[in-house]
C-alpha positions as MATLAB code, in Angstrom:
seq = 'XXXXXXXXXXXXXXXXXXXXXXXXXXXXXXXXXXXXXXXXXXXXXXXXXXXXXXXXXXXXXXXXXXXXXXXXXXXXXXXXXXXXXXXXXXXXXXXXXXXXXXXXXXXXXXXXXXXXXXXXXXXXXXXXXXXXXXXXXXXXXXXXXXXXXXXXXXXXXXXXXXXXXXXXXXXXXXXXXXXXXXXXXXXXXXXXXXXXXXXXXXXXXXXXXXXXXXXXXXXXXXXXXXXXXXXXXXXXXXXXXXXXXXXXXXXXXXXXXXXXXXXXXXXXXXXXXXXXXXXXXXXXXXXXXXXXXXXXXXXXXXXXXXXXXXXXXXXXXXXXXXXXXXXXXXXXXXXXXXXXXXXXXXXXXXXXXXXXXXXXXXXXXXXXXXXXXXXXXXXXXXXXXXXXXXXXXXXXXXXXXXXXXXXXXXXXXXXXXXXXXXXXXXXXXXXXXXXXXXXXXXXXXXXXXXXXXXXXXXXXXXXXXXXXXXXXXXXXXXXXXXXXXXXXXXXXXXXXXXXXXXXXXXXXXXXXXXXXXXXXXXXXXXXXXXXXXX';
ca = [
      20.306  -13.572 -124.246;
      18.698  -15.986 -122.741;
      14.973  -14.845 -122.812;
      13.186  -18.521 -120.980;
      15.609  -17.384 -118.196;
      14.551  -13.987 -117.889;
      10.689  -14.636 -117.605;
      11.692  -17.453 -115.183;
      14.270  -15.258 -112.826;
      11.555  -12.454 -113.190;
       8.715  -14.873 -111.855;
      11.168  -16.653 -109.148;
      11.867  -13.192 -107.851;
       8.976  -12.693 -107.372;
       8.638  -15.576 -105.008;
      11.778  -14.637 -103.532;
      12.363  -18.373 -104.134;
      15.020  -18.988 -106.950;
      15.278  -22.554 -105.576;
      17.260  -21.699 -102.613;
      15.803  -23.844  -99.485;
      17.193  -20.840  -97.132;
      15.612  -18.250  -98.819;
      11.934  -20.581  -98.931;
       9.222  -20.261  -96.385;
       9.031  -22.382  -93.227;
       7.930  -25.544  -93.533;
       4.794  -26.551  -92.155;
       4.805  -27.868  -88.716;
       4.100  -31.249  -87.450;
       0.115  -32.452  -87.209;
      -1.791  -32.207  -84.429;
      -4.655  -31.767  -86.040;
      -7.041  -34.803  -87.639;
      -9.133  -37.596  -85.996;
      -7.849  -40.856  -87.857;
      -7.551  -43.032  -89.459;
      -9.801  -45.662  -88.213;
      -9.845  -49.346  -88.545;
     -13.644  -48.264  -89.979;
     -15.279  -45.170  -90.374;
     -18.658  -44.898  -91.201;
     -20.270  -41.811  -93.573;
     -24.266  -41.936  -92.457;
     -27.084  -40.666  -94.224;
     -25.381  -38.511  -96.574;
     -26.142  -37.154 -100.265;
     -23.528  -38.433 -102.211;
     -21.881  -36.258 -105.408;
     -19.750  -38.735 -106.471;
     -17.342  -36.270 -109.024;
     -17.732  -38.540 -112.027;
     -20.946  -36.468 -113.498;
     -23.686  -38.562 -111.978;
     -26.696  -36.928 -110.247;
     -26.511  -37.005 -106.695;
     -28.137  -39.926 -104.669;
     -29.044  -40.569 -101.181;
     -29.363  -41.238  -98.122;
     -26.231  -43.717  -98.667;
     -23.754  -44.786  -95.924;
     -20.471  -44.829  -97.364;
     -17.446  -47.061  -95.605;
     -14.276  -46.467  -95.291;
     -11.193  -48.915  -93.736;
      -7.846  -47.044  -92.960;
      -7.668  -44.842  -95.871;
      -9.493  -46.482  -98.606;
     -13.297  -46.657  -99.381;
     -14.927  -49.930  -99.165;
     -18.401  -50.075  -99.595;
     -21.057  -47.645 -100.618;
     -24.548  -48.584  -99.977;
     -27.929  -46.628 -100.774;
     -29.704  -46.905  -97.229;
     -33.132  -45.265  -97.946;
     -35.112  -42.480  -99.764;
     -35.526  -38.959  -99.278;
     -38.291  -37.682  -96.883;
     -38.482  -41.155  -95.106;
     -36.871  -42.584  -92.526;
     -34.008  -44.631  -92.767;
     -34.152  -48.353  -91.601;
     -31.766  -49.551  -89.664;
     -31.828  -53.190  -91.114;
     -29.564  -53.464  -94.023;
     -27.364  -50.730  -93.074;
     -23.084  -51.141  -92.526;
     -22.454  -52.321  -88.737;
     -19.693  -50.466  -86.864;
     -16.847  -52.404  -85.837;
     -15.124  -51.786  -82.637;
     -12.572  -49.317  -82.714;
     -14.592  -47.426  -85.495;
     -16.014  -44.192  -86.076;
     -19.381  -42.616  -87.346;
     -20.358  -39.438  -88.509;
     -24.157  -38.325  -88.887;
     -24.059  -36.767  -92.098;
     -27.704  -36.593  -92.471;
     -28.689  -33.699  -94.525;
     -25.003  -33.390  -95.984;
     -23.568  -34.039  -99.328;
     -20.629  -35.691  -99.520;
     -17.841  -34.934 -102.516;
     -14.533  -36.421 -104.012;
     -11.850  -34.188 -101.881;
     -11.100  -31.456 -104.549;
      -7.598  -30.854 -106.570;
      -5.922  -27.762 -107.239;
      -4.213  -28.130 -110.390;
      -2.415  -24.773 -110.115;
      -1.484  -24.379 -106.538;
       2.018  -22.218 -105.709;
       2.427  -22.962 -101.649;
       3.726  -19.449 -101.759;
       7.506  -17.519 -101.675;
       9.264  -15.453  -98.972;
       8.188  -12.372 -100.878;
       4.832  -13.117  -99.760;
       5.330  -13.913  -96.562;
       3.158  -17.026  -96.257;
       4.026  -19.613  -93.958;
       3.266  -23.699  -95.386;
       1.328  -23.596  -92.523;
      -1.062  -20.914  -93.908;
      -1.353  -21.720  -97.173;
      -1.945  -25.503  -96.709;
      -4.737  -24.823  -93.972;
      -6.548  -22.293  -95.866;
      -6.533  -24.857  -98.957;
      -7.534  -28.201  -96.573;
     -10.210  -25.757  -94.827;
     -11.627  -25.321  -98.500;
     -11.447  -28.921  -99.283;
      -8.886  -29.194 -101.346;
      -6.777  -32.644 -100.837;
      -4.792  -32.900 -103.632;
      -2.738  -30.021 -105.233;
      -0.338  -29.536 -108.538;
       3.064  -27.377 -107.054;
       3.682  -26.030 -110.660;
       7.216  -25.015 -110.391;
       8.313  -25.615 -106.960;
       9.204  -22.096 -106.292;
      10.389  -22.533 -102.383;
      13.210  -25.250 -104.032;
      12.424  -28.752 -105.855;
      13.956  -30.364 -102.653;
      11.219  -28.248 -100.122;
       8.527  -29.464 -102.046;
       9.959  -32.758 -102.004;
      10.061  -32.763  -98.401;
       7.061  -31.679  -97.779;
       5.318  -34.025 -100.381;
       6.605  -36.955  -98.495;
       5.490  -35.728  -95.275;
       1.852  -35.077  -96.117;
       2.119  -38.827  -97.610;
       2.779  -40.117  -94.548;
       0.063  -37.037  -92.719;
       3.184  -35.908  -90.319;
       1.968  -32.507  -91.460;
      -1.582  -30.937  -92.336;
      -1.687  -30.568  -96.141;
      -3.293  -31.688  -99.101;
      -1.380  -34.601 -101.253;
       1.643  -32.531 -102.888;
       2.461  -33.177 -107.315;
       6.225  -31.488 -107.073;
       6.583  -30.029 -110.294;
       9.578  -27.843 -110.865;
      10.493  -24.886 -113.307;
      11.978  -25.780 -116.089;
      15.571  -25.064 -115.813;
      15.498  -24.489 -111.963;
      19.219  -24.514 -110.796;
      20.956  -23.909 -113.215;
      22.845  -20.749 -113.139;
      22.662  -20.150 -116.719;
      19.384  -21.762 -117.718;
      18.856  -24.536 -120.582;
      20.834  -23.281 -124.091;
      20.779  -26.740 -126.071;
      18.667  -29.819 -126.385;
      21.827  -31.949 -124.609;
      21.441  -29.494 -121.716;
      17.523  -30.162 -121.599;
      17.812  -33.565 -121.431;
      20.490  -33.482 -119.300;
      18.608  -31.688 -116.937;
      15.702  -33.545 -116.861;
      17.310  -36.587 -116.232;
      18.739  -34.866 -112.816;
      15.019  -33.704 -111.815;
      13.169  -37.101 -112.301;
      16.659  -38.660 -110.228;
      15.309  -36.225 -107.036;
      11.904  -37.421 -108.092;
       9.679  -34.557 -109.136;
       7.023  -35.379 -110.833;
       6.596  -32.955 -113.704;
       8.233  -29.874 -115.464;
       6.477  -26.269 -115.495;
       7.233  -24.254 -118.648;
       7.409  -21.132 -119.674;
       8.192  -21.775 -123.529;
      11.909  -22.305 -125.116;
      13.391  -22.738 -128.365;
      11.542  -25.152 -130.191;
      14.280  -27.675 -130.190;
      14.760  -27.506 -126.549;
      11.366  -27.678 -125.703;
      11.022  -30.510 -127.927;
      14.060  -32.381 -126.313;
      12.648  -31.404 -122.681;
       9.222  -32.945 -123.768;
      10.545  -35.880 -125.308;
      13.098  -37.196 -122.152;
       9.930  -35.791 -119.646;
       8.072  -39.039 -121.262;
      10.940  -41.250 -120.725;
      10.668  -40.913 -117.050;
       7.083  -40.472 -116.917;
       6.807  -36.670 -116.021;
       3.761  -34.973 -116.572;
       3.798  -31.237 -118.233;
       2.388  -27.965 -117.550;
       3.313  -24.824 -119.414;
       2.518  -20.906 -118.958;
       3.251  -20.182 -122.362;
       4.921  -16.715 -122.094;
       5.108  -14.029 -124.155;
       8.619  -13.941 -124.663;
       8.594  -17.403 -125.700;
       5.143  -17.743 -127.634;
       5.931  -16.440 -131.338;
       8.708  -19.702 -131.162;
       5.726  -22.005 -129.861;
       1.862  -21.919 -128.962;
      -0.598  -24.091 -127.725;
      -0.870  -26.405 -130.624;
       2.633  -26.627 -131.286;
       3.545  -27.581 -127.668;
       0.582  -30.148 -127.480;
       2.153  -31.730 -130.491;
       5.796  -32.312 -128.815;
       3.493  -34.415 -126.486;
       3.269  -31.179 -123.462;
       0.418  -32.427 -120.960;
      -1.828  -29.260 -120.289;
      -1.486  -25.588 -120.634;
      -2.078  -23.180 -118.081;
      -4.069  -19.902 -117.970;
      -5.132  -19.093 -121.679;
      -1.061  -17.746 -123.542;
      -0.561  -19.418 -126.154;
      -3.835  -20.279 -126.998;
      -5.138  -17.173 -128.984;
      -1.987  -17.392 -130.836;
      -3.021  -20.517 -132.184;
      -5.762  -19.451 -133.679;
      -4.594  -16.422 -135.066;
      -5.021  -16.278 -138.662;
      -4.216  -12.571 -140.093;
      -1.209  -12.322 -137.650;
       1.565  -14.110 -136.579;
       2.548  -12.074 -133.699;
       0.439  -10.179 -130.810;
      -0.508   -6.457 -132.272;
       1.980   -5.022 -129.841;
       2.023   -1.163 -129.306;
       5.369   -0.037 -130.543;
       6.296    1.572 -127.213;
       5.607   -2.144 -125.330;
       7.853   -3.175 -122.702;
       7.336   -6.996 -121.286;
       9.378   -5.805 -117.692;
       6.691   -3.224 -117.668;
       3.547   -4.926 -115.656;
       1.048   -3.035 -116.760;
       2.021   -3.355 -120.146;
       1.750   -6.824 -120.180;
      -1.478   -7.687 -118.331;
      -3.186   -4.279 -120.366;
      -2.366   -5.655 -123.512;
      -2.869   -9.699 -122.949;
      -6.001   -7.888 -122.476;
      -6.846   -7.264 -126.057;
      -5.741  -10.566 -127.197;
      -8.234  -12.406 -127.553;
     -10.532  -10.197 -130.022;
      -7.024  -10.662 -132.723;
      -8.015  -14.043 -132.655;
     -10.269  -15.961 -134.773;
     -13.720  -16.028 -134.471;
     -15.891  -18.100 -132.174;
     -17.028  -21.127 -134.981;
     -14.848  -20.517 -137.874;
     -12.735  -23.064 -139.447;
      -9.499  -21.824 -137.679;
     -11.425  -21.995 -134.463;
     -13.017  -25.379 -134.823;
      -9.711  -27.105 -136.265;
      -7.539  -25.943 -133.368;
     -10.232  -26.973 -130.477;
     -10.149  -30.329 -132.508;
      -6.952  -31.249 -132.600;
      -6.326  -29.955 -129.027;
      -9.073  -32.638 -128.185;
      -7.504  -35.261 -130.610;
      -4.243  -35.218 -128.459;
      -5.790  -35.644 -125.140;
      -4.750  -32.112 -123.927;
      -5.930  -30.420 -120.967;
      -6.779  -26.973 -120.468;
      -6.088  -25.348 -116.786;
      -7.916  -22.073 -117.580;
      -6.985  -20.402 -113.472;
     -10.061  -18.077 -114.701;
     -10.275  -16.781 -111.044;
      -6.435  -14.972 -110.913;
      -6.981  -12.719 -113.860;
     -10.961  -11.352 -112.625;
      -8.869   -8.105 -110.840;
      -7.735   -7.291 -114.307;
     -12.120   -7.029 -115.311;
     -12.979   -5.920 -111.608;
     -10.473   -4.592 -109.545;
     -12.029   -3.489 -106.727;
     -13.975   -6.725 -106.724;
     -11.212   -8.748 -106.027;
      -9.267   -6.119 -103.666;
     -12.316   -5.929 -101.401;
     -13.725   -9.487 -100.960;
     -14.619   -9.768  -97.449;
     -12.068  -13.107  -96.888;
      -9.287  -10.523  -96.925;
     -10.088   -9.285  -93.666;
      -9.781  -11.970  -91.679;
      -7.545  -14.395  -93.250;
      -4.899  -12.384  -96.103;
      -1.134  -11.873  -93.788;
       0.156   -7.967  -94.134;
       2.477   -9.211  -95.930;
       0.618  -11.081  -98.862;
      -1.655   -7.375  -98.556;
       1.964   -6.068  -99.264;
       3.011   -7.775 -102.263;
      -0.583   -7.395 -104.007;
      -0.303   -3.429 -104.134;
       0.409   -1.629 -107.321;
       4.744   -2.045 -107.914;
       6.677   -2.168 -110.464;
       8.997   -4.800 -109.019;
       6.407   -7.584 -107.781;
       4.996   -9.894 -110.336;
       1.012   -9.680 -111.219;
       1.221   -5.806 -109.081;
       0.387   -4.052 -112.478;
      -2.207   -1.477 -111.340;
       0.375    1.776 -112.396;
      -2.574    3.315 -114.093;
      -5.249    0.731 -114.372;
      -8.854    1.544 -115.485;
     -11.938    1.545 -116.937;
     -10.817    0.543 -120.446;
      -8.399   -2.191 -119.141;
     -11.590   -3.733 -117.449;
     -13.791   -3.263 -120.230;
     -10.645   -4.747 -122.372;
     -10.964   -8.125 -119.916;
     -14.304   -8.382 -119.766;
     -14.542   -8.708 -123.697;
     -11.754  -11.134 -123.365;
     -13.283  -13.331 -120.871;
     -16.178  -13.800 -123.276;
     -14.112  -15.547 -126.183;
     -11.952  -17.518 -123.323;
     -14.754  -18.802 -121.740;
     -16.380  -19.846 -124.656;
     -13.921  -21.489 -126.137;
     -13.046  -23.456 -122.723;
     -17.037  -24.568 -122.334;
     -16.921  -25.750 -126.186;
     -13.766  -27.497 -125.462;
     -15.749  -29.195 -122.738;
     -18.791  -30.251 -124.466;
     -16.576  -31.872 -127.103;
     -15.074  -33.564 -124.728;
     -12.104  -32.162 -124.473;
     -10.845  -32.185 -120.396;
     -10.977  -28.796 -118.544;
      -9.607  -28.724 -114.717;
      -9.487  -26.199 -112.094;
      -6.668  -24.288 -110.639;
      -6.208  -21.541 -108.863;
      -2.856  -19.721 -109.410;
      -3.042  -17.999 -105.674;
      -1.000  -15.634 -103.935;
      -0.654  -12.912 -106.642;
      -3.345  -10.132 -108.056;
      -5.525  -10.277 -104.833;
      -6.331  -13.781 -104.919;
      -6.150  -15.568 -101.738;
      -5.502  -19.575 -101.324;
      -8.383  -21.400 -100.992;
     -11.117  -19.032 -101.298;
      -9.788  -17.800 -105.036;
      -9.620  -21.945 -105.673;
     -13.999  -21.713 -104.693;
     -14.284  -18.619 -106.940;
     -12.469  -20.726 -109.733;
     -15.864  -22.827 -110.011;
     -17.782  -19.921 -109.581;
     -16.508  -19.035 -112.843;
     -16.590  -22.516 -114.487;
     -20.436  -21.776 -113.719;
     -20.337  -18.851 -115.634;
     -18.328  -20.211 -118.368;
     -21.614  -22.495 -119.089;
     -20.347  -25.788 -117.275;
     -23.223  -27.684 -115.091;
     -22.777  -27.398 -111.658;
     -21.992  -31.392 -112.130;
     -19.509  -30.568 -114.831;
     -18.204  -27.990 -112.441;
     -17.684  -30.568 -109.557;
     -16.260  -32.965 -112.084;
     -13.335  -30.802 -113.282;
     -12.721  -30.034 -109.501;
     -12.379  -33.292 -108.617;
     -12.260  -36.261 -111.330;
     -10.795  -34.238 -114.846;
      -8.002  -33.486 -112.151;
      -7.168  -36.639 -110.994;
      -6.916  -37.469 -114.944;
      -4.754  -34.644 -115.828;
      -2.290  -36.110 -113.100;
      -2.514  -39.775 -113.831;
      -4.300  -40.513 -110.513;
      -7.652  -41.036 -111.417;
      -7.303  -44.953 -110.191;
      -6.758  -43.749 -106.727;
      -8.406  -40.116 -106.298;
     -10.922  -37.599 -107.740;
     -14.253  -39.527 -107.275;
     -16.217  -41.574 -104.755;
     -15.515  -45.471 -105.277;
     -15.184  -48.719 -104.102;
     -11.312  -48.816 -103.504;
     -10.042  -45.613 -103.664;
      -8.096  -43.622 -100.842;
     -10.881  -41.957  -98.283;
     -10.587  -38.078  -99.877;
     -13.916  -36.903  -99.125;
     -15.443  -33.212  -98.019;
     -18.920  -32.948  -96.130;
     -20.642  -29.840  -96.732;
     -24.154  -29.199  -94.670;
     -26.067  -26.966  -98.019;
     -26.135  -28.278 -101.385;
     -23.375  -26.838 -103.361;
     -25.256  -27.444 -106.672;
     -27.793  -25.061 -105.785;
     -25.181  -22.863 -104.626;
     -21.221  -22.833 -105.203;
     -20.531  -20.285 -102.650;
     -21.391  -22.565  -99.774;
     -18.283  -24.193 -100.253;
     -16.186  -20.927  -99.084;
     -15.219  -20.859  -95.830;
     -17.120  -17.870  -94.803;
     -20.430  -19.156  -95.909;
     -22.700  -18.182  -98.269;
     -25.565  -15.429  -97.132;
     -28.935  -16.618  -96.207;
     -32.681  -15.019  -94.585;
     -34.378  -17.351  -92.764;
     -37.922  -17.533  -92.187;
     -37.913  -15.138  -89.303;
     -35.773  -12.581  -91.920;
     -32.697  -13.330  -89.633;
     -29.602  -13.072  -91.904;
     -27.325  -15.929  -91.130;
     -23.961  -17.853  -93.319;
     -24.648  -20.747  -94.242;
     -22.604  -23.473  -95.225;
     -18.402  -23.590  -95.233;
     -17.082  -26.864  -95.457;
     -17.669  -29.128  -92.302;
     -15.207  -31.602  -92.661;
     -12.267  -32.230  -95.018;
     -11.298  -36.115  -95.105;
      -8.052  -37.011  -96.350;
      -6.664  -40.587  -96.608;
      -9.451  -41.417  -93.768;
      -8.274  -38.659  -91.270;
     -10.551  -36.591  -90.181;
     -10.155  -32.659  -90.340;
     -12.658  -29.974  -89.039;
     -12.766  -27.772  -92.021;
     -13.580  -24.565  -89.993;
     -10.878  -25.414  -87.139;
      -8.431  -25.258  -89.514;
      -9.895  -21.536  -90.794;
      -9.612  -20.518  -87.572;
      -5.805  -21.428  -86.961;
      -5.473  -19.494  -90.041;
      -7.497  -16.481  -88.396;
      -5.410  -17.142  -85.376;
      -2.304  -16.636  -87.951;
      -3.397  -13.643  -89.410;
      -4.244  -11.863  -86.092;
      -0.568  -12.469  -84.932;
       1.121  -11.063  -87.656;
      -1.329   -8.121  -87.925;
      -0.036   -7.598  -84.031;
       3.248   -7.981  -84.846;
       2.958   -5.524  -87.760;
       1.160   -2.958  -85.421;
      -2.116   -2.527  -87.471;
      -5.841   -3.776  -86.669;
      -6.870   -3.622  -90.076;
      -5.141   -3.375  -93.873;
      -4.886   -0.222  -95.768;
      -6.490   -0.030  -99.043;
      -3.985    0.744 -101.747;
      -2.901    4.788 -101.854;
      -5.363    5.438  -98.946;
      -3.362    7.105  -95.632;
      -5.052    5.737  -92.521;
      -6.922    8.430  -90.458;
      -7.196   10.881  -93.891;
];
């Protein structure tokens, strides 16, 4: 049996995907959204975060010609007016924004972004719009689950902005199209040979036989494709974190595979004997309880794993933010963004099943929560460490399953960076820079330089002081006069020097939402087991 092929069949399900381009969601449709580019646009007055870790300085005016940034000057100090002597003229046929009193960031990369599946029901159109309306300008497809050739597609045509969507890395599942999966090392090669012909650029994992994965890893580098891997259970007692970072893999995703590597009076998970692996709840209650089989936080096991992790420049894509249902359930099935701006049908597929990936909630409860919370503690622990080593963390966001909604679950992924330990600047960094890294673009995206392509976000509050001004329904706020108001939301989203209104864009979402909601005959969506009008 063929076990890499089960998980991955299992997952594509899910997705309704299983490559097929007739059974993927519709593609998005062309832009007519976006100011730009201009021969010259012109950033005034902002605060500038500039995603490599330095503090943030301003008032500077920051220039931008086409899609590239060209000069970034320091016009002034705070508290004092700006003079106007000194400052970048504005060349006819240019543009200027005022963005006096905003702070200006690198455009932000999701490093785990699925654009969704026909079991979800989510249009390209509504997943890419919630993610640009959130900032995010550069996303990691990790598996291409609507068909290697859709993502393709639509890669090329948010290259060339014919549609409204952040820059597109088309990674594909291992193994994706062929009937039978990958059985030999000739067959991996073989097949990744045929992806890097289409021209994906990476492989998603789920584990395999050591020598396949090894063979899979090794022609990947011939052809310069980058690796992710979700290292399953089914797979993970063949090959964990360390042993996949060895073969040369390029960064692991969520935390599998990583407490097995630092197990030291086991060599296999502490299943219960009745365990099941098709059985949801089964899985996510007992990944639950793995990391407390683990070593301990500073012992020698600990230490020499995070090391050597570090030592082969391997990057950790924690997606914190999908598993926080699993510690707080209602949490997550009640944030307010669900109202507006999660389809019925995404509402659908998040509901306790036993057919729907990531819908484990058969009998889910207080000790499963308490289980997760405990777990969280070692995993973010060991990710912070890793960081202050200087080992490079990322964020991703892993939306569209367990009540975690594009875009705004990609905001709560720094939220919980923050709570990790990271600095709000380390934070920002990992959003923006560590990402660009992990992808190999870091010469043309993920901070704020001389020469780089224009991917910028203006926010109007400081989103040091306060992450959750970056979602797009604000952040709470009294005034003076004990009014209660939202502020923040992103303002604008820049990408390759075209100019988006961040909150437009939510509100084609809203517009989206409201449609189907008609169309599904409901004004509002039913909490799980609850009959409406009871």
């Amino acid at each position: 049996m063929n076990y890499y092929l089960t998980f991955v069949v299992f997952f594509c399900t899910s997705l309704s995907t299983l490559a097929q381009t007739d059974d993927a969601i519709p593609r998005a449709p062309e832009r007519n959204e976006g100011e730009g580019p201009f021969p010259q646009l012109i950033i005034r007055g902002a605060t500038l975060i500039n995603g490599a870790g330095s503090p943030p300085i301003g008032p500077v005016d920051v220039v931008v010609e086409n899609n590239r940034i060209s000069a970034i000057k320091t016009v002034g100090y705070p508290g004092v007016p700006i003079k106007t002597e000194g400052r970048p003229t504005l060349k006819e046929g240019g543009k200027e924004i005022d963005a006096t009193g905003m702070y200006l960031l690198p455009g932000l990369v999701d490093m785990h972004g699925h654009i969704g599946g026909k079991g979800q029901g989510t249009p390209a159109e509504y997943v890419f719009k919630l993610w640009m309306a959130h900032g995010i300008t550069t996303v990691r497809d990790p598996g291409s689950g609507n068909g290697l050739e859709w993502t393709l597609d639509q890669r090329e045509k948010s290259a060339s902005n014919t549609i409204t969507a952040p820059r597109i890395q088309a990674y594909t599942f291992f193994g994706q199209g062929l009937e039978n999966g990958v059985n030999s090392p000739v067959e991996a090669r073989t097949w990744v040979q045929s992806i890097a012909e289409q021209g994906a650029d990476g492989i998603k994992f789920f584990g395999a036989r050591p020598d396949i994965m090894e063979a899979a890893l090794d022609e990947a580098k011939k052809f310069n494709l980058r690796s992710a891997c979700h290292h399953a259970q089914l797979n993970v007692a063949w090959l964990n974190v360390l042993n996949t970072a060895r073969m040369g893999l390029t960064s692991m995703e969520h935390w599998y595979g990583l407490p097995e590597a630092l197990f030291t009076e086991r060599t296999i998970q502490d299943y219960p004997l009745d365990y099941n692996y098709q059985n949801e709840q089964h899985r996510f209650g007992e990944a639950g309880r793995l990391w407390l089989q683990a070593a301990e936080p500073g012992s020698d096991r600990w230490n020499e794993v995070m090391d050597e992790l570090i030592q082969l420049d391997f990057t950790l894509d924690p997606t914190f933010n999908i598993y926080e249902a699993n510690r707080d359930l209602m949490r997550a099935r009640t944030a307010e963004w669900h109202t507006d701006y999660t389809l019925p049908s995404l509402w659908k597929f998040y509901e306790p099943s036993r057919v729907s990936h990531g819908s484990h909630w058969h009998d889910w409860g207080t000790e499963e929560e308490v289980n997760w919370k405990q777990n969280y503690l070692r995993w973010m622990q060991f990710v912070n460490e890793y960081k202050n080593k200087g080992g490079r963390v990322t964020a991703g966001s892993d939306s569209g399953f367990i009540y975690q909604l594009y875009g705004f679950a990609y905001i709560r992924e720094l939220e919980l960076l923050r709570e990790a330990g990271f600095h709000p600047l380390e934070v920002i960094r990992a959003a923006t820079l560590k990402g660009a890294e992990a992808l190999g673009m870091e010469q043309e995206i993920g901070s704020i330089e001389v020469g780089k392509l224009a991917d910028m976000i203006l926010v109007e509050e400081n989103p040091l002081a306060n992450l959750k001004v970056l979602y797009g329904t604000g952040a709470i706020k009294l005034t003076e006069d004990n009014e209660v108001t939202r502020a923040g939301g992103i303002k604008y989203t820049i990408k390759d020097g075209i100019i988006y209104d961040a909150k437009a864009l939510l509100s084609d979402v809203k517009d989206i939402v409201d449609q189907a909601k008609k169309e599904a005959g409901i004004e509002e969506l039913p909490q799980p087991g609850v009959v409406a009008g009871e």
